[in-house]
N, C-alpha and C positions, 0 to 999 in steps of 0.2 A: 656418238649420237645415233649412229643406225644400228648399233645393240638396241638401246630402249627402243627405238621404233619397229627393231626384229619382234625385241618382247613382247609391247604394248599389241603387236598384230596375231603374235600368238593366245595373248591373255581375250582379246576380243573374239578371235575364233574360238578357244575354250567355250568363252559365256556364251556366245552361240548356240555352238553344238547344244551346252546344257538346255537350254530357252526353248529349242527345236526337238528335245527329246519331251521336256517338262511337255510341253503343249500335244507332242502326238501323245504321249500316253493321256492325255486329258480327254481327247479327243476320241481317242478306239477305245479307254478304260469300261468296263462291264461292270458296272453298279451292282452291289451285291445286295439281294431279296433278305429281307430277315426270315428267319426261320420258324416253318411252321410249328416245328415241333422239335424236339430237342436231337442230337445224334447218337446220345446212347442213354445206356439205361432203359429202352422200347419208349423211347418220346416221352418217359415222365421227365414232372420237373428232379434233379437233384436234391437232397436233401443238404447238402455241403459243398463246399468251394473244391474246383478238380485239385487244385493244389496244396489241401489240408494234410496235415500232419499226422503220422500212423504212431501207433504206438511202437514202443522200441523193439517189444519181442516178435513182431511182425520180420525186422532185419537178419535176423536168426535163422528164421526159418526161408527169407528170400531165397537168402547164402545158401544155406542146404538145397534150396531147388533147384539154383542156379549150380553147384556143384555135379550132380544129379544128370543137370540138363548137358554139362560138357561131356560125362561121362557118356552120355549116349551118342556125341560127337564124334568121340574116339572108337566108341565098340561099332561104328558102321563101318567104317572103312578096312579096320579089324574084322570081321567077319568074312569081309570077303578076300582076305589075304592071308588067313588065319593058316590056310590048309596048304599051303604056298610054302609057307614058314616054319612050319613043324612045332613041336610040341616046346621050344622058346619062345614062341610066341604065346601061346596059352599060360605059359609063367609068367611074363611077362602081366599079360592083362590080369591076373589072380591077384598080381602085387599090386597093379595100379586097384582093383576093388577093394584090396586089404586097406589100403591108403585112404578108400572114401571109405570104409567101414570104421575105420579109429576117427574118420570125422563125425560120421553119425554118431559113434559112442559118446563124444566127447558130445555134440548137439543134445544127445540125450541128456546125458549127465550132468549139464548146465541146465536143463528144465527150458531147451526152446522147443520142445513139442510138447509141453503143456499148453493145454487151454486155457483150464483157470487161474 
């Protein structure tokens, strides 16, 4: 019998606690203003939902930027180690461009840097 009455006094502290939080955040909560103006875009309204659908060849060319973008990840820290390193490390990095360069071809060659 004094298990359920251990439990029953921790389930009531539980609800408590919760009651005693629900109420102060009710209490200190900061009512949020509607907006005068939008946050992007320069304050116009949108033309489309933020969450619409891009066309497929847009993924193509993400990928490429984002490729791109790690590539200049790596050449920083490379640079400044380069000379440290010796001229294995300049092969090194030549084969890592040759590697994004067989991806641009191949980008190209699949037509994701068309526009029309």
């Amino acid at each position: 019998m004094r298990e359920f009455l251990d439990l029953g006094a921790m389930l009531l502290l539980a609800a408590g606690a919760v009651a005693a939080l629900r109420l102060l955040h009710r209490l200190t909560a900061v009512h949020a203003q509607p907006l005068l103006a939008a946050p992007l875009l320069s304050g116009n309204v949108p033309d489309e939902h933020a969450l619409s659908r891009f066309h497929a060849r847009w993924y193509a060319l993400t990928l490429l930027f984002l490729a791109f973008d790690v590539e200049m990840l790596f050449m920083y820290p490379w640079a400044v180690v380069v000379a440290d390193m010796g001229a294995a490390a300049v092969v090194e990095m030549f084969v890592f461009l040759g590697l994004l360069m067989c991806g641009v071809l191949y980008a190209w060659r699949e037509g994701a840097l068309r526009w029309a």
